[in-house]
TORBAGU-952104 format. One record per atom (N, C-alpha, C): residue in three letters; y, z, x. Coordinates in steps of 0.2 Angstrom, whole numbers, plus 5000, padded with zeros to 4 digits. Example, Ala and Ser with C-alpha at 12.3 -4.5 7.8 and 13.67 -1.06 7.14 Angstrom:
<atoms>
Ala497250395066
Ala497850395062
Ala498450395066
Ser498950355064
Ser499550365068
Ser500050395064
</atoms>
This chain:
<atoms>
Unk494348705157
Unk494248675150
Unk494648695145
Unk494948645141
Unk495448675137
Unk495148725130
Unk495148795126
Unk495148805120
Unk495448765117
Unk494948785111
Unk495248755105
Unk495848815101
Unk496148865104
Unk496848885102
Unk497448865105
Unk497048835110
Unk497548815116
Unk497848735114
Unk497448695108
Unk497548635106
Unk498048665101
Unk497848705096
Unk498048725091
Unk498748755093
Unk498848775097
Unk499648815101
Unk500048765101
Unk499648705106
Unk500248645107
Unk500448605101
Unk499848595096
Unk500048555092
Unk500748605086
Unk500348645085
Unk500948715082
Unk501948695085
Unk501648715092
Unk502448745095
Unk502848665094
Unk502348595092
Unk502848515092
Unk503248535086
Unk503148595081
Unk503848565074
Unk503948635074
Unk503648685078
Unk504048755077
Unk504448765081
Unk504348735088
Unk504748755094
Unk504648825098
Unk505148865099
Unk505148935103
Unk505248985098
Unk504848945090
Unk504748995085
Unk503748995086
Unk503548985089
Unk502948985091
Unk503049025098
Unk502649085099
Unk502849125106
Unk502149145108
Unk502049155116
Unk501549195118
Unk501749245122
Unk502249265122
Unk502649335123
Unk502149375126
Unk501949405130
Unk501549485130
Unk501749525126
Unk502349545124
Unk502649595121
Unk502549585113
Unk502649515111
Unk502849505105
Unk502049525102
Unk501549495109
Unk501049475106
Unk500649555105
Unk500949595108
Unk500749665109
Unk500849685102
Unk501649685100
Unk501949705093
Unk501149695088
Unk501149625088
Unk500649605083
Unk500049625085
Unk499749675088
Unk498949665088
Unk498949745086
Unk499249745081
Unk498849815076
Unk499649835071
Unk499249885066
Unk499649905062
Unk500049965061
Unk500049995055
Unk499950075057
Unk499450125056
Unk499050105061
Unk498150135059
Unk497950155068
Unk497250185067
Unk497050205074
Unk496450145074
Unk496450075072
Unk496150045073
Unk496350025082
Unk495749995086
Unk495749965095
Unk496349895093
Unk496949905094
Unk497149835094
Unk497049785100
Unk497049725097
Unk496949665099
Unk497449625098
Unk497749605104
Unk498349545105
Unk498049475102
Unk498449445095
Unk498349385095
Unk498449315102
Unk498349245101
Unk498349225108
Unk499049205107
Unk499349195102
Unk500049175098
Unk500149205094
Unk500949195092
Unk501149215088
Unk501749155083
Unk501749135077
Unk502249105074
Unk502449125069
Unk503149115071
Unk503649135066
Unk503849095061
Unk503749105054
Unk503849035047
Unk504349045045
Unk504549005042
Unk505148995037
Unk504948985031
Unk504348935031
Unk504448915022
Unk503648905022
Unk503648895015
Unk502748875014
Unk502448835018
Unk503048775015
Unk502748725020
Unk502448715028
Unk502848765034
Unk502648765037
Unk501948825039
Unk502048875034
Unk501348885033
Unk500548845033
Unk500948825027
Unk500248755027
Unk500148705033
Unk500748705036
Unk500448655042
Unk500148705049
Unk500448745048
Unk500148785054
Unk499448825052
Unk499148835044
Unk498448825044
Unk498248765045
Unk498348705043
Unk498048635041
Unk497648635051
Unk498148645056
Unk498148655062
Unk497548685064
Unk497648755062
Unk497148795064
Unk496448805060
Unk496548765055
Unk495848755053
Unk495248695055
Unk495948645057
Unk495548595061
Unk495248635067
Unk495548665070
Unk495048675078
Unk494848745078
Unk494648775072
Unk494148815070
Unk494748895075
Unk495248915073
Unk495648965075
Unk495948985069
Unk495649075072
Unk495749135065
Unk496549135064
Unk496949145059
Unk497549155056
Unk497549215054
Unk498149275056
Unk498149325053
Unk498749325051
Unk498649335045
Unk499649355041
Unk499849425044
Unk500649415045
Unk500749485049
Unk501549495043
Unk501849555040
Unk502149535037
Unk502849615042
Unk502849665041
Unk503149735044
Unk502849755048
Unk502049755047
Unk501549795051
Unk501449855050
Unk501449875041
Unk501349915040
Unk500749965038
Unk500149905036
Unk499749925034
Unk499349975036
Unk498950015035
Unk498350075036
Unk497850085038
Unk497749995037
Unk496750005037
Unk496549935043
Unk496849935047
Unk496949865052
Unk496849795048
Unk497549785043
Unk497349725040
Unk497449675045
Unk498149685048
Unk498549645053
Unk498249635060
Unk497549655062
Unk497449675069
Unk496749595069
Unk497149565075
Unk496849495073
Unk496349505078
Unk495649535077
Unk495049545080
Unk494749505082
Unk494749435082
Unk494649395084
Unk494949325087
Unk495749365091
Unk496249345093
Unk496349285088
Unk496549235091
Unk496949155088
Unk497849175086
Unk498049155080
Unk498649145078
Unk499149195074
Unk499349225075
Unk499849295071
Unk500349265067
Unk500249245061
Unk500949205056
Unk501249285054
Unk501849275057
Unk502349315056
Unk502749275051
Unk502649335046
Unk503249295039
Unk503749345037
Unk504049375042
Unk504549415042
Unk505249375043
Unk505349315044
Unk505949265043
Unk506149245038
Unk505449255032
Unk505349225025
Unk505749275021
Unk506549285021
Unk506849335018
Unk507249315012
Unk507149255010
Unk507449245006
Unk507449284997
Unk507949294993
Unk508049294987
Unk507949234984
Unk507449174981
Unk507549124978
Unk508049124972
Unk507949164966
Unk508149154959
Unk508049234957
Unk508449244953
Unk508349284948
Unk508549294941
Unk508149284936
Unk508249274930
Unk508649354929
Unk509049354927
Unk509149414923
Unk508849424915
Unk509049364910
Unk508849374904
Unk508149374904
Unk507749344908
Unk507049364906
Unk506749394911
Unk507049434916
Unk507149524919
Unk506449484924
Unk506549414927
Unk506149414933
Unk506449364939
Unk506149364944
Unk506249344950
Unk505849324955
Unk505949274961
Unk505749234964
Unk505749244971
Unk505349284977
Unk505549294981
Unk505049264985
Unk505449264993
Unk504949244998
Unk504449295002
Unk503749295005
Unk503649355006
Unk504049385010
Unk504249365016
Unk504549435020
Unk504949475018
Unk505349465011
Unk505949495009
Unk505449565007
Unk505749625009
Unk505449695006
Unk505849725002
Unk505549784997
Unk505549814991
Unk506249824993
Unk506449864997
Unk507149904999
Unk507749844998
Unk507449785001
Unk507949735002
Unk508249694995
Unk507649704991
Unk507549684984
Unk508049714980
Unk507849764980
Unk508249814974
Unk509049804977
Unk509349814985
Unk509749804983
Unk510249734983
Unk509849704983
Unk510049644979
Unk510149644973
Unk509649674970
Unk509749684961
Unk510149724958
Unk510349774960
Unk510549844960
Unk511149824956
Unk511749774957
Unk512549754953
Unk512049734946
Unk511549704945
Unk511049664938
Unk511049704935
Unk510849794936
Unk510649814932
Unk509749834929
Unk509549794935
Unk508749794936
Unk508549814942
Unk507949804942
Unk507549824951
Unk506749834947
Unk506449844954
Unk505749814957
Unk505349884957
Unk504849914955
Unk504749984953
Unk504149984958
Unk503949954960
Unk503349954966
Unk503649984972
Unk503450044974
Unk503650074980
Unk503250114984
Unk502850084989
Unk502450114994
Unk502550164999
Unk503250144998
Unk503450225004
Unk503650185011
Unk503250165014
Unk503650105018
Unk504050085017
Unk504550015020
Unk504949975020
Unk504249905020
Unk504049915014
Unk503649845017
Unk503749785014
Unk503449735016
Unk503849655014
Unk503149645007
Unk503349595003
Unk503249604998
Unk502649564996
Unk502549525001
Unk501949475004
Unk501549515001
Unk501549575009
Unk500949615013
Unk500649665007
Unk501349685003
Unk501149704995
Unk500449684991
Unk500649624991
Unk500149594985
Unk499549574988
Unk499449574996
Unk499049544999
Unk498349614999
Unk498849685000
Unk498349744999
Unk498449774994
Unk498649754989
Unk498749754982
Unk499049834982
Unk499649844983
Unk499849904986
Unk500049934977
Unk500049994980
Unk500550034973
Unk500950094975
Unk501050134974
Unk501750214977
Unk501950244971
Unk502350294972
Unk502650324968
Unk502750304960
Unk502850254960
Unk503150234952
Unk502450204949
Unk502050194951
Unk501250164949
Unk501250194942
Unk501150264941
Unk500750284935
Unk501350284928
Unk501850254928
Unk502450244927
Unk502550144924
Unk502650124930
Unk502750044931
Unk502049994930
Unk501550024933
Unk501049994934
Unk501049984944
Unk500549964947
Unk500449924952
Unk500849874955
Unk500949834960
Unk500749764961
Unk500649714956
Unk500049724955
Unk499749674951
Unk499849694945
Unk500149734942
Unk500149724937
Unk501049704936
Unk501449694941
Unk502149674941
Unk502149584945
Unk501749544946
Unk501749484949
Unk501549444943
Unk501849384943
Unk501949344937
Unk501549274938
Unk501849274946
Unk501549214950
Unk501549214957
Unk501149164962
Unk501249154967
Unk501149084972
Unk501549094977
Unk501449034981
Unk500849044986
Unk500448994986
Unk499949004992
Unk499848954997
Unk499548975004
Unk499448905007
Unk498748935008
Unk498348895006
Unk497548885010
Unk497548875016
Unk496748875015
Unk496548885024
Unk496648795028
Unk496648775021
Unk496548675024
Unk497248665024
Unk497748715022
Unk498348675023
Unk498548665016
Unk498548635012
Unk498648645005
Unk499148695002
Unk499548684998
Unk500248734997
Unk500048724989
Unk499848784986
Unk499848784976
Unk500148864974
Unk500448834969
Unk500548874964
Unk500148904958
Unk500148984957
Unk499848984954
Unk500449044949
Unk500049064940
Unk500549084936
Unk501149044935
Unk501549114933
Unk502249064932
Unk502749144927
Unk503149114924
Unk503649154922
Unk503649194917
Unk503049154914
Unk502749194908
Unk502549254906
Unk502449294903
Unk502249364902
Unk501549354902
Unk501349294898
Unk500649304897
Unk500549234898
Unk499549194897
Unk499549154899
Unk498549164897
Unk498549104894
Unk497849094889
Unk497349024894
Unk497749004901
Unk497548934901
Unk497148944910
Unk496548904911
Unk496348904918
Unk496148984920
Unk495848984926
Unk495849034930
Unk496249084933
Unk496149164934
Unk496749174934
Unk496649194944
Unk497149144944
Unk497049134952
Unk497649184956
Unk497949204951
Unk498549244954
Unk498449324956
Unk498049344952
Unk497549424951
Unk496949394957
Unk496649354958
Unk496149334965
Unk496449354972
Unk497049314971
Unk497549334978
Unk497849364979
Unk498049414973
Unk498249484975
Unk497749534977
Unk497749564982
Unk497249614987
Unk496549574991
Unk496949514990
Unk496349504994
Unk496549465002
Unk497049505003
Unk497049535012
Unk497149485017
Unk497449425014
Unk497649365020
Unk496749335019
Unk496349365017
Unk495749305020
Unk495749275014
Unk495749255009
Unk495749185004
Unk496349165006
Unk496849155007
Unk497549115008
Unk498049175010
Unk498449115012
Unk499149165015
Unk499749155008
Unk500149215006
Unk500549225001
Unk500849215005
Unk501349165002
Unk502149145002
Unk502949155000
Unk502849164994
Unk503249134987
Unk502949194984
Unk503449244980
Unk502849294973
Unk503549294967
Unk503249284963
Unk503849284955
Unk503449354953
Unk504049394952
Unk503749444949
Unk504149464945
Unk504049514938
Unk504149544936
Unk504749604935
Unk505349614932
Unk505749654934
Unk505949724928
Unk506149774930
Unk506349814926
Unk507249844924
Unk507249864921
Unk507949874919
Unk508049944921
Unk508549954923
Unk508950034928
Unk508850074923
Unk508350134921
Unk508550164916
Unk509250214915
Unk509450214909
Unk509850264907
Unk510050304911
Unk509550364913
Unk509450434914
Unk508950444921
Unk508850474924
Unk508250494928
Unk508550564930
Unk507950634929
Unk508050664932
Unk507250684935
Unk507350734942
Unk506750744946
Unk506550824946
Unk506250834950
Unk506050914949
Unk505550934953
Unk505550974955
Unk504951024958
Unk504851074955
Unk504051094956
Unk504051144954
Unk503151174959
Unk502951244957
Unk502551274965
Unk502151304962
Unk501551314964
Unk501051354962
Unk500851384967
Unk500351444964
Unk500051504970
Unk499451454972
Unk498951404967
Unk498551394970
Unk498651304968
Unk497851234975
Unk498051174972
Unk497551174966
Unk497451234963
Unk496951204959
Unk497251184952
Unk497851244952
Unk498351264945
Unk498951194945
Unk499051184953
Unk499351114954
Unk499151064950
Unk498451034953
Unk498050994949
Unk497950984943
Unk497751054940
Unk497451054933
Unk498251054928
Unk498851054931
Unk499251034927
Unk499450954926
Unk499250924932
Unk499450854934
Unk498750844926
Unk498250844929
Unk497850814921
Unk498450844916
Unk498250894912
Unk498550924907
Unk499150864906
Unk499650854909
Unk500250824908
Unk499950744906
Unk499750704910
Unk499450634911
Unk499050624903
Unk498550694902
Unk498250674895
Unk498650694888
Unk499250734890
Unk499750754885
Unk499950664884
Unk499950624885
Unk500250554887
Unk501150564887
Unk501250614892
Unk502050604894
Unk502150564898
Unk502650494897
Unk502850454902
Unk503050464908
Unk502750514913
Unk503350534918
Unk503550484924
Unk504050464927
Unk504050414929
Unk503550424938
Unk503550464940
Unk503150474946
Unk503050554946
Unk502350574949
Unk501950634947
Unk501750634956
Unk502050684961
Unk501650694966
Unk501350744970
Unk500950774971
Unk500550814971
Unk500650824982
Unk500850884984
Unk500850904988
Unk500650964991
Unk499851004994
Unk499751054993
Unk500151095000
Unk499851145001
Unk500451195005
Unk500551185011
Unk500051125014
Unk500151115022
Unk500451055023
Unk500551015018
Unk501150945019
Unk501650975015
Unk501851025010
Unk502251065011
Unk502651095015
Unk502551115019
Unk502551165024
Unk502851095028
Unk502551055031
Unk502651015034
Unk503550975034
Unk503250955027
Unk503850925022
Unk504550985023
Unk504651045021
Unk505051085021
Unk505251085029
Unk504951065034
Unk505151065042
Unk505551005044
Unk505150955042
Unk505450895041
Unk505950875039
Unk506050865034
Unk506450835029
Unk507050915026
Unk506850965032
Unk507351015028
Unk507551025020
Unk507051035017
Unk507051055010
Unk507151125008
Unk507751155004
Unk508051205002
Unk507851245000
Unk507651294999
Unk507551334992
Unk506551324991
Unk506351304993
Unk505751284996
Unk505251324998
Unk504451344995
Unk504251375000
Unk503651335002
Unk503051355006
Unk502451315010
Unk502051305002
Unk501851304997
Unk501651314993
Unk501151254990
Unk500851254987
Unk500551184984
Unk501251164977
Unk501251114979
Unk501851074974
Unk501651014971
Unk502251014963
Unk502350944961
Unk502950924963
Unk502950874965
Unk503550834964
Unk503550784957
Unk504150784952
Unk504050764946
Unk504850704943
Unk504650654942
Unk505450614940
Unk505250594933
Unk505850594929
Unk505650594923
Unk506350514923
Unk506250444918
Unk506650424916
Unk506750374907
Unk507350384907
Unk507450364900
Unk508150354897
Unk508150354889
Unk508650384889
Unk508850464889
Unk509450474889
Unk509650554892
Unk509150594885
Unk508850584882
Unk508550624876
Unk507950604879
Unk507750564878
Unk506950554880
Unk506750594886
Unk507350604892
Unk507150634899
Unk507250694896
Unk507650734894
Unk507450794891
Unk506850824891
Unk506650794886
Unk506250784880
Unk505450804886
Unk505450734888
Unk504850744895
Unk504950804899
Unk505450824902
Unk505350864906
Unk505250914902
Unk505550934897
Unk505251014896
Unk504551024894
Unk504250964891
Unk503650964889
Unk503150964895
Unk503450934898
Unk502950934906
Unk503051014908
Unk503751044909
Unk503751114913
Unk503451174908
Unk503251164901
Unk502851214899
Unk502251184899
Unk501851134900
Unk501151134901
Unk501251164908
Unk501651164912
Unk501451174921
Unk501651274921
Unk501851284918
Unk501951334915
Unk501451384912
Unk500951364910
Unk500551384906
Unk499951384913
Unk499951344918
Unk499551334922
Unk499951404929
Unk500451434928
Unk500751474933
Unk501251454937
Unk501751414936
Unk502151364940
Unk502551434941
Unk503151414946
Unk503551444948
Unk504351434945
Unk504151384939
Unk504751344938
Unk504851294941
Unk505251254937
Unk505751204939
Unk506351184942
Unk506351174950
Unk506951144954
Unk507151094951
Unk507851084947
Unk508051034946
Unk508350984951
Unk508450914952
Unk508750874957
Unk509150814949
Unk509650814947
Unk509750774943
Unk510250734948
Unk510750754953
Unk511150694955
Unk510750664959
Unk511050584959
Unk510650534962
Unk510850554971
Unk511050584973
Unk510950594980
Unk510450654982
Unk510350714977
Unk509950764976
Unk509350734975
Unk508850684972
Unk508550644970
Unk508450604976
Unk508650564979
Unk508750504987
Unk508450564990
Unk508550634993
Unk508150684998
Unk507750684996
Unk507750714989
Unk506950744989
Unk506450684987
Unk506550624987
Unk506150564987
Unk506250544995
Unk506450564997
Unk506550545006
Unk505950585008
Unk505950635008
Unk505450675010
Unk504850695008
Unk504750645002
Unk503850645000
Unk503850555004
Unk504550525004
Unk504150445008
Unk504150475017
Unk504150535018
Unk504250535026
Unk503650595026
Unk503250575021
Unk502650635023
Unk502150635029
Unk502050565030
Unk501650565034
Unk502050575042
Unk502750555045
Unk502850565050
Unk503050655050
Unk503450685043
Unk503250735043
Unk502550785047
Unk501850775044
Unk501350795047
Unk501350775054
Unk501250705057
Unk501250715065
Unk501850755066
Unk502650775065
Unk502950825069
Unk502350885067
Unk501950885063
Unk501850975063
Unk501450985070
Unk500950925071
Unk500750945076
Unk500750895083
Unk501150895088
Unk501250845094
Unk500850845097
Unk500750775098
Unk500350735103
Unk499650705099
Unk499550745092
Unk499150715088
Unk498950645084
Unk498650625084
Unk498650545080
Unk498550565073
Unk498850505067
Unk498450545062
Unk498050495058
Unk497650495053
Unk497350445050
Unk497550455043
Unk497750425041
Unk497850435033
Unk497250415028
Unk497050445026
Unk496450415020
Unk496650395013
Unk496350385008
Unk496650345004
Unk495950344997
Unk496050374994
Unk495450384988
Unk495650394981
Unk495250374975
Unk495650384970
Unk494950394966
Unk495150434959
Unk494550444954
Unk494850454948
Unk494350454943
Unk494550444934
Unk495150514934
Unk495850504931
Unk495850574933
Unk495650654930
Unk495150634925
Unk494750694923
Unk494650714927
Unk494150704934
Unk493750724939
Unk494350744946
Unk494950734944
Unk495450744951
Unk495450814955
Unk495250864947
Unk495150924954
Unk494450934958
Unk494050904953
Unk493350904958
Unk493550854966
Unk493750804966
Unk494050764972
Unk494650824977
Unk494950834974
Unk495550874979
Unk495250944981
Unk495050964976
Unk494851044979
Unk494051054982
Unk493650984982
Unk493350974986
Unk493250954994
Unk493750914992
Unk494350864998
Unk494450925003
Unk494750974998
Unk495051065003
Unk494751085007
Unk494051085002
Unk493351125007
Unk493051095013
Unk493051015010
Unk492950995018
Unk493350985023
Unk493950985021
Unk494551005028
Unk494351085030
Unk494151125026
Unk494251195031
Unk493551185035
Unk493051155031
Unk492451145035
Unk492451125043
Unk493051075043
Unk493051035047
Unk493451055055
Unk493751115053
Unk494151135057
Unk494851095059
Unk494951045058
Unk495551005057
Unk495951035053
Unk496651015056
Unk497250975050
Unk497350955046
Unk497250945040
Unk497350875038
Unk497650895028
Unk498350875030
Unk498650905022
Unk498550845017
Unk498650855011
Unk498450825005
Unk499050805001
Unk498950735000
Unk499650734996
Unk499550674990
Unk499850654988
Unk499550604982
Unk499950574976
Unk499850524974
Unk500150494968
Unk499650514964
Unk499550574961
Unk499150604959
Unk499150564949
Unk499650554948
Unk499850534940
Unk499050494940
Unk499150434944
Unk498350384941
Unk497850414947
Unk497550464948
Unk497250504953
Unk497250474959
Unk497650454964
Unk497450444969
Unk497950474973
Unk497450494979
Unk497750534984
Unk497550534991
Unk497950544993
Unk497850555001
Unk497850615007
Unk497350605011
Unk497250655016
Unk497550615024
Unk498150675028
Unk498350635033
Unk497850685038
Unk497550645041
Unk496950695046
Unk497250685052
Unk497350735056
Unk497750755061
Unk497250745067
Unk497250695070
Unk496750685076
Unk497050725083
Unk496450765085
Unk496750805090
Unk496550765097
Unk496850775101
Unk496850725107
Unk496250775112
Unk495650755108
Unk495150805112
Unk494550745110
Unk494050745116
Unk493550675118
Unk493250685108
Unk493150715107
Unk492750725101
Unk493250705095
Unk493750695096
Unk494150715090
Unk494350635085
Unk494350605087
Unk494350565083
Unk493650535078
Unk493150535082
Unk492450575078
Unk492450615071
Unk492750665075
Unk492750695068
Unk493150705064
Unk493650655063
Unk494150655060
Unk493850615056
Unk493550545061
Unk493250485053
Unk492650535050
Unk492150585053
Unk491650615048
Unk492050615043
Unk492650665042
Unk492950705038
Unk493150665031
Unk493250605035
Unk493850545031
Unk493050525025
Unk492550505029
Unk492250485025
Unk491550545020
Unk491850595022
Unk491550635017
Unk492050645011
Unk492550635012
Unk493150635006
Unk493050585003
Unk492950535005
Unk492750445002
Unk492150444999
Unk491650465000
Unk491150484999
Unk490950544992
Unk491550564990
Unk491550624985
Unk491850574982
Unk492450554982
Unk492850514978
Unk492250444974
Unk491750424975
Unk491150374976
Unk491050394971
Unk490750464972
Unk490150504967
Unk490350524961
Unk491150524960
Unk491350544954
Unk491650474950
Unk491450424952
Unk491650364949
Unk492250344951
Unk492350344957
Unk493150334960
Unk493050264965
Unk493450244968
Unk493550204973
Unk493850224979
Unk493550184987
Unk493650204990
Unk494250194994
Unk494950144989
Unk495550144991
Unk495650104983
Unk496550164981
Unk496850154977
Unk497350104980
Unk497550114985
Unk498150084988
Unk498250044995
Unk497750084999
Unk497950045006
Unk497549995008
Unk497149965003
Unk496549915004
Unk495949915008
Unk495549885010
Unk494949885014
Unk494949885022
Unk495449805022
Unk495349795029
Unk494949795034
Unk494849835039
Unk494049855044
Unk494149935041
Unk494549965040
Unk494450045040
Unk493750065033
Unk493950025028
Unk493250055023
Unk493050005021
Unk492649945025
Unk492249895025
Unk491349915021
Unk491149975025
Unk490650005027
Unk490750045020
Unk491050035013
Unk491150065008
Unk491150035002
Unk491049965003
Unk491149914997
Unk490649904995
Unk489949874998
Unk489249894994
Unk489149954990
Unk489250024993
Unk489150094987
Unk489550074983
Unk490250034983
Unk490750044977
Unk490449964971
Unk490449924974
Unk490249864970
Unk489749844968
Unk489149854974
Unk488549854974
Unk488349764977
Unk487849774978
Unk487449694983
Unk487849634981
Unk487749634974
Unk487749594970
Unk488549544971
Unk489049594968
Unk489649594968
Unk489749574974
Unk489349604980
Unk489749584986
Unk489649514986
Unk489149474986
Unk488849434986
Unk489349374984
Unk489649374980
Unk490049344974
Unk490649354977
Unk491049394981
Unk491349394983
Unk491449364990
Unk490949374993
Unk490849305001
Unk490849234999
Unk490649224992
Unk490449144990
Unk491149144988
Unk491649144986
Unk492349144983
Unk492649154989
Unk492549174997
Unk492649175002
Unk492449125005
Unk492049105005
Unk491449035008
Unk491948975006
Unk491848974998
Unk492148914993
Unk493048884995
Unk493348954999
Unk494048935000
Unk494248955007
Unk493748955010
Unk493948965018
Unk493348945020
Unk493048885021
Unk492448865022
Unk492248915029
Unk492648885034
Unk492848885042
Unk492848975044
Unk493049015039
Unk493249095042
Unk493549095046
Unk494249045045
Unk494949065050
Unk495349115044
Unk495149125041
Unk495949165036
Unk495449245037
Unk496149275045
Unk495949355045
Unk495349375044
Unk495049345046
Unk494149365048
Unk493949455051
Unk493349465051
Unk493249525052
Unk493649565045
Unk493749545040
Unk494249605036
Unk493749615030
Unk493749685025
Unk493649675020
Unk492749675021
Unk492449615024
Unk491549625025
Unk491449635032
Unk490949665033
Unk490649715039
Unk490549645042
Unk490349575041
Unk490049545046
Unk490349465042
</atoms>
């Protein structure tokens, strides 16, 4: 007897051709992310070009009742991309286009597969670029879809605070636009902030106008080391409430340090708990900030300031806080790692990190500390040891750090989204009610539960 994905394949492969595949391999690539979630092979796999056939290969699979998972790099953390209950994997990594770019009014038009890296240098001869930077090479879709943030966040703003507008396709097939070029906008629903982070299951992001910024003048960077992460911490506050504009603030205590200085062969360097600090502006303005930041960091015991002012000094040491994570697995081989993902007011950041500490040593694990700490959020890479218990208790650990971040009025992910990894965490955070509201806004645009199902709600 034939399935109903097996209708939905034929009718699919009539206008995509041998850009619809059931590949074992391809189909393998696409069943998970970068998480230790159990991956699942979609039953297909297709490859898009434009909205339009977006819309028609949902219009397809909503007919005959098959899940659709947006796949964009396969970067994600929290198994956004892991089609759990198989059907179709829209791969939108052909979607590379550049559309437009306003120069004068500093925005631009892209497709989702085009990624952050790819953007900038595109931009780069303008004079502008795209300040969202997650650390990945990720596509810019998948960005807005887990409403991602990185380095430049407490600086730039988010994601969502740099998207203007978007292209969507519904679950019925339907292609709409929402926003626009505007900066602001008094009129309608704001549909464009809906579909940012909300993870492929209300519609698939196609098309994002976003926002852009000007190449500052000046940028210079800096390290600097403490004996302890608490003196770490308590200067990252201190600086944040002095309101110095720093352009990215990250906090690395002495075991992904340590890690880092292995990895990424970093000079002059020692295991210590550290900041990593970039200051931009004009050449007066970045002065101005850095010393004001190095005497509060100062006054907390720093070791001083490593300068990094040339733009290739500056490319290292920002190489090796975005290679933190595969830093930590070289620290330990054969380990798995789970990266957690927690953020709080940042009055409360040392209560979260220096609590975060106790329960790693509790824990007997792994697991170093690193973070965008400027708007408190931070992360633990927990080192799973290839032993029958060990991934057991790597999730205890994850979720008693998520669980402190809860109690101090934080949330359970600043950056990497829900997906299935902190489903189990969005009633404590929002409470029954919200959830509620949030199903029905899912009910109301995906009637059928083909848009990445399993994500985001436990059931």
């Amino acid at each position: 007897m034939s399935r109903p994905v097996d209708a939905a394949i034929a009718a699919i492969r009539e206008f995509l051709g041998e850009r619809l595949t059931t590949n074992a391999g391809l189909r393998e690539h696409h069943s998970h992310g970068q998480d230790t979630q159990p991956p699942v092979s979609p039953d297909a796999v297709a490859f898009i070009e434009t909205s339009e056939e977006a819309g028609r290969v949902l219009a397809i699979c909503n007919t005959h009742g098959v899940p659709v998972v947006p796949f964009g790099t396969g970067s994600s953390l929290e198994g956004h991309v892991t089609p759990v209950r198989g059907g179709i994997s829209l791969d939108l990594s052909r979607m590379t286009q550049v559309l437009e770019v306003n120069a004068a009014d500093m925005d631009c038009r892209v497709q989702a597969g085009v990624t952050h890296r790819t953007l900038n240098a595109h931009l780069r001869d303008q004079g502008l670029f795209f300040p969202v930077d997650p650390g990945a090479d990720a596509s810019i879709g998948g960005m807005c879809a887990t409403r991602a943030s990185g380095t430049n966040a407490v600086r730039y703003g988010t994601i969502r605070e740099n998207v203007l507008g978007l292209t969507v396709a519904l679950a019925d097939g339907r292609v709409i636009r929402t926003g626009g070029r505007v900066r602001k906008s008094a009129t309608g629903y704001d549909l464009t902030h809906l579909f940012v982070g909300s993870e492929g299951t209300l519609g698939v992001i196609t098309e994002i106008q976003l926002r852009l910024h000007g190449i500052p003048e000046a940028a210079s960077a800096a390290i600097c080391q403490f004996e302890t992460l608490g003196d770490a911490v308590e200067t990252v506050i201190a600086v944040m409430q002095a309101g110095i504009p720093v352009a990215r603030i990250e906090l690395l205590d002495d075991v992904q340090m340590g890690a880092c200085i292995a990895y990424s062969k970093l000079e002059d360097a020692l295991p210590l708990p550290t900041l990593f600090f970039e200051f931009h502006g004009t050449e007066a303005s970045v002065a101005e900030q850095a010393t004001s930041a190095e005497e509060i960091a100062g006054s907390f015991g720093a070791r001083g300031f490593r300068w990094a002012t040339g733009q290739e000094e500056r490319n290292k040491l920002w190489r090796a806080r975005h290679d933190a994570y595969w830093a930590c697995l070289a620290l330990k081989p054969g380990h798995k790692g789970i990266a957690t993902d927690a953020i709080v007011p940042i009055s409360r950041l040392a209560e979260a990190i220096l609590g975060a500490q106790d329960d790693i040593a509790a824990s007997g694990l792994t697991a170093p500390i690193v973070g965008h700490v400027g708007d408190g959020n931070f992360h633990t890479v927990i080192l799973v040891p290839p032993e029958p218990d060990g991934i057991a208790r790597a999730w205890e650990l994850d979720k008693k750090i998520v669980a402190r971040a809860l109690a101090l009025g934080g949330s359970c992910s600043g950056e990497h989204g829900v997906g299935i990894g902190k489903r189990e965490f969005l009633e404590v955070e929002h409470g029954a009610e919200t959830l509620a509201v949030m199903r029905s806004v899912k009910t109301t645009l995906d009637p059928r539960g083909i848009l990445n199902p399993g994500k985001i709600f436990l059931n």
